[in-house]
C-alpha positions in Angstrom: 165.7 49.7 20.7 169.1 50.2 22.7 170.8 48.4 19.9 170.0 51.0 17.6 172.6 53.9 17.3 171.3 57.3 18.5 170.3 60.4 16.1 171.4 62.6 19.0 172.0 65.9 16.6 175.7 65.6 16.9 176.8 62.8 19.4 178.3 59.4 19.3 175.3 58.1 17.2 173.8 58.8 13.7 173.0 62.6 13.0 169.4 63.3 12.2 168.3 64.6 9.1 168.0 68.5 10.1 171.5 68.2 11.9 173.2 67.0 8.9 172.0 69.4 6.5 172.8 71.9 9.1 176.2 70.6 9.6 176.5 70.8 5.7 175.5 74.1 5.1 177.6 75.7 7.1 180.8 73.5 5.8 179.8 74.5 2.5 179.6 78.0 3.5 183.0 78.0 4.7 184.4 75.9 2.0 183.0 78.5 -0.7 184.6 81.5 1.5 188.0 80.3 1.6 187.9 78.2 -2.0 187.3 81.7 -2.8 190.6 83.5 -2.2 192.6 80.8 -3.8 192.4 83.3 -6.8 194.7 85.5 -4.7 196.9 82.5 -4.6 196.9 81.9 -8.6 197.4 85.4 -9.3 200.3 86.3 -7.0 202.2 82.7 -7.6 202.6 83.5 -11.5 203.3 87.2 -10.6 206.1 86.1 -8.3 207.7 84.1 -11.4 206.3 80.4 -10.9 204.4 78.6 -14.1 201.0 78.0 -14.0 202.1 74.1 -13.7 204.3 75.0 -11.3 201.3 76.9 -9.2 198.8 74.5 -9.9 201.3 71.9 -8.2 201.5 73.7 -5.2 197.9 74.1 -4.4 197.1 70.0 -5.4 200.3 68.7 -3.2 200.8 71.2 -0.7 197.4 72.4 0.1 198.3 75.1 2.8 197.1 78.6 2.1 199.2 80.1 4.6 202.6 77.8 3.3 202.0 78.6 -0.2 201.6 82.4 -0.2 204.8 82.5 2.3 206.1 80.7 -0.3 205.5 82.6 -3.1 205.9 85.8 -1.0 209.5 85.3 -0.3 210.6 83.8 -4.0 208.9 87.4 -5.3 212.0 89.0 -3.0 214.5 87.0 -5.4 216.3 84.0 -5.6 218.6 85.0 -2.4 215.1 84.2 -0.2 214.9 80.7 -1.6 216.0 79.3 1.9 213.9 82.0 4.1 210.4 80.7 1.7 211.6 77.3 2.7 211.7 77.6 6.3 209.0 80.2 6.5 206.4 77.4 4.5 207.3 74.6 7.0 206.9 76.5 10.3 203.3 77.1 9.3 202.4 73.9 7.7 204.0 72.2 10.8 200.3 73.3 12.8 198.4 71.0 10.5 200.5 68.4 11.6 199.6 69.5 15.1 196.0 69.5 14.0 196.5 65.6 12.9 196.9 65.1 16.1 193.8 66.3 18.1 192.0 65.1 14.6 193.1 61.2 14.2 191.1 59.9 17.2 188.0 61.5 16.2 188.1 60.8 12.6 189.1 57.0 12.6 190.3 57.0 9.2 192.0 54.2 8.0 193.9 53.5 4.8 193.8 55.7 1.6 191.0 57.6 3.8 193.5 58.4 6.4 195.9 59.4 3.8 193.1 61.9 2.5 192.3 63.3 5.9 195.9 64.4 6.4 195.5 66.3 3.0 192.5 68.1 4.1 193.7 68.8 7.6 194.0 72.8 7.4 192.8 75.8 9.5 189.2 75.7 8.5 188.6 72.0 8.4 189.7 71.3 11.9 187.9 74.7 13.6 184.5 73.1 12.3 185.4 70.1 13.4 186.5 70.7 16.7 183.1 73.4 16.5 180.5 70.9 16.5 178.7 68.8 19.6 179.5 65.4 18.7 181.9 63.3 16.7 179.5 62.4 14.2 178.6 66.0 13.3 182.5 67.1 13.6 183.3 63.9 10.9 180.7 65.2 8.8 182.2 69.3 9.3 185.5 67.8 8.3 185.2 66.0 5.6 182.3 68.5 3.6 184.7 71.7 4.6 188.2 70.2 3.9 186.9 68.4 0.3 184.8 71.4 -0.2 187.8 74.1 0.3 190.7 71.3 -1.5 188.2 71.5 -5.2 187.5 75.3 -4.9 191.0 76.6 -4.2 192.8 74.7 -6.8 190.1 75.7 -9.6 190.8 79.7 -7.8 194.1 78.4 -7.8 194.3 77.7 -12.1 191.8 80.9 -12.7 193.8 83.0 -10.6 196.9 81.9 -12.2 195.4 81.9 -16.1 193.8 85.3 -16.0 196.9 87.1 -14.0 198.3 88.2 -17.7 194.8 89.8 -18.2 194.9 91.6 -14.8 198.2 93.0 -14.5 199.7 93.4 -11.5 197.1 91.6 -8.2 199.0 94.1 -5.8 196.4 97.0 -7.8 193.4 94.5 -6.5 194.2 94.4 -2.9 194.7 90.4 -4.0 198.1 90.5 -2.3 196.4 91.2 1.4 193.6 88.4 0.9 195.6 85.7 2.9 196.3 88.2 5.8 192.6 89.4 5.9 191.6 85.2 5.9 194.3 84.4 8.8 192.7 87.7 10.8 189.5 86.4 10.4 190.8 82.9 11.7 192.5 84.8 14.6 190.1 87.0 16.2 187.8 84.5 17.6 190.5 82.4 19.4 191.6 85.7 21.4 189.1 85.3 24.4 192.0 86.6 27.0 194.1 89.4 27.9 196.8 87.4 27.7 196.0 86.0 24.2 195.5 90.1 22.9 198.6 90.9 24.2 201.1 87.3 22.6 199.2 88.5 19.1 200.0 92.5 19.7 203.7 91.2 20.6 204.1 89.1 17.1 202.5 91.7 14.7 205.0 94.3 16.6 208.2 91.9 15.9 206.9 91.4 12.6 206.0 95.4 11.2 209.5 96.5 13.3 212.0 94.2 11.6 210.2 94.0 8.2 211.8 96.8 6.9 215.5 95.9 8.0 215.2 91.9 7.5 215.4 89.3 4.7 211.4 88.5 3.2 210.5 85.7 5.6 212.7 86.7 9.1 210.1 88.6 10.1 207.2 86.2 10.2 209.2 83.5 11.6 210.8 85.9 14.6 207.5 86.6 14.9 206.0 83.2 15.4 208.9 82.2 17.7 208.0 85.0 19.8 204.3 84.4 19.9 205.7 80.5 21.2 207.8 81.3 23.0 205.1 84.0 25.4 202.4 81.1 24.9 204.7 78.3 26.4 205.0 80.9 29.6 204.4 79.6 32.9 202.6 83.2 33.8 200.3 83.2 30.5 196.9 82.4 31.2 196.2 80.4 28.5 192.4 80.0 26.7 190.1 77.6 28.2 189.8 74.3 26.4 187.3 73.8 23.6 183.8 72.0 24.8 185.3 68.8 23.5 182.9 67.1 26.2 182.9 64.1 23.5 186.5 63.5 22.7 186.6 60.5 24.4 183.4 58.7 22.4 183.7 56.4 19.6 
């Protein structure tokens, strides 16, 4: 029987049954929360002066919650913020390339699925991943919660953006603070310090403070600079390490 691979629940093996589905469910649960707000993202793209083509394109190429409302965000302050939305949307969608990263090993893609993987490779996809006990169930977690989330936010994405006209203005919704809400929500459980409290307190303080005397854009990427630059301190005592007891398995 040692030839066989083991359904350890979650190791380097085949998952069992009631793993999987576990594994699954809670994917899917994730995937239907944040598919969710990509109506947000519909709504406030045509509001801001983009097509519905032109919205749609963003979400099926670009994929990046976070890039494509900075996008968006900035464009809505004018034409004068092209460069600001431009630099503002690759200094977030740069993490997912750090994601890539910790994510490649485990995976194993190869080919067109590699290609794939680094579409899906966002926020939520890689904190399941990196959330489950094995790299069997973390394959599994990424692939059902980043294909999952990639479907449901570009059909929010084309409702959102078809039904604006009937809506009015999202702003009257709350729409406009959906992504904010999402990226708290994604936040709070990674502050398990002092340390970590006080780098987050420091960047939403740089951000509120020069907000009202900066272009759209300077403020969130002052603030992220800030936020690196008190993380890559030699005195900040950083988070401990995920229980990644597996990364080195096959």
């Amino acid at each position: 029987m040692s030839g066989l691979p083991a359904a350890d629940g979650g190791g380097t093996g085949v998952l069992d049954a009631d793993t999987r589905r576990r594994v699954v469910r809670r994917s899917l649960s994730v995937a239907l929360a944040t598919g969710a707000y990509g109506v947000s993202f519909g709504a406030l793209s045509v509001a801001a002066g983009l097509s519905i083509p032109q919205t749609q394109a963003l979400s099926l190429l670009l994929f990046s919650g976070g890039s494509q409302f900075a996008f968006v965000g900035v464009l809505a302050a004018g034409p004068a913020g092209a460069a600001a939305a431009i630099a503002t949307s690759t200094l977030l969608g740069v993490r997912n390339a750090l994601y890539g990263l910790q994510l490649s090993r485990m995976l194993g893609a190869r080919g067109w699925r590699r290609l794939a993987a680094a579409q899906v490779t966002i926020d939520e996809s890689t904190a399941v991943a990196v959330a489950q006990p094995g790299p069997a169930a973390a394959r599994v977690g990424f692939w059902t919660t980043g294909v999952g989330i990639y479907l449901l936010w570009n059909l929010m994405t084309f409702v959102g953006a078809v039904v604006t006209g009937a809506m009015g203005d999202p702003r009257r919704y709350g729409l406009d603070a959906a992504a904010a809400a999402a990226f708290c929500a994604l936040l709070w459980p990674r502050l398990k310090s002092r340390d970590a409290f006080a780098i987050a307190a420091v960047a939403a303080v740089t951000a509120v403070l020069l907000a009202p005397h900066a272009p759209a854009g300077v403020p969130v990427l002052v603030a992220a600079c800030t936020a690196l630059f008190a993380g890559l301190s030699r005195r900040a005592h950083h988070d401990p390490r995920p229980p990644h007891h597996w990364e080195g398995a096959a």
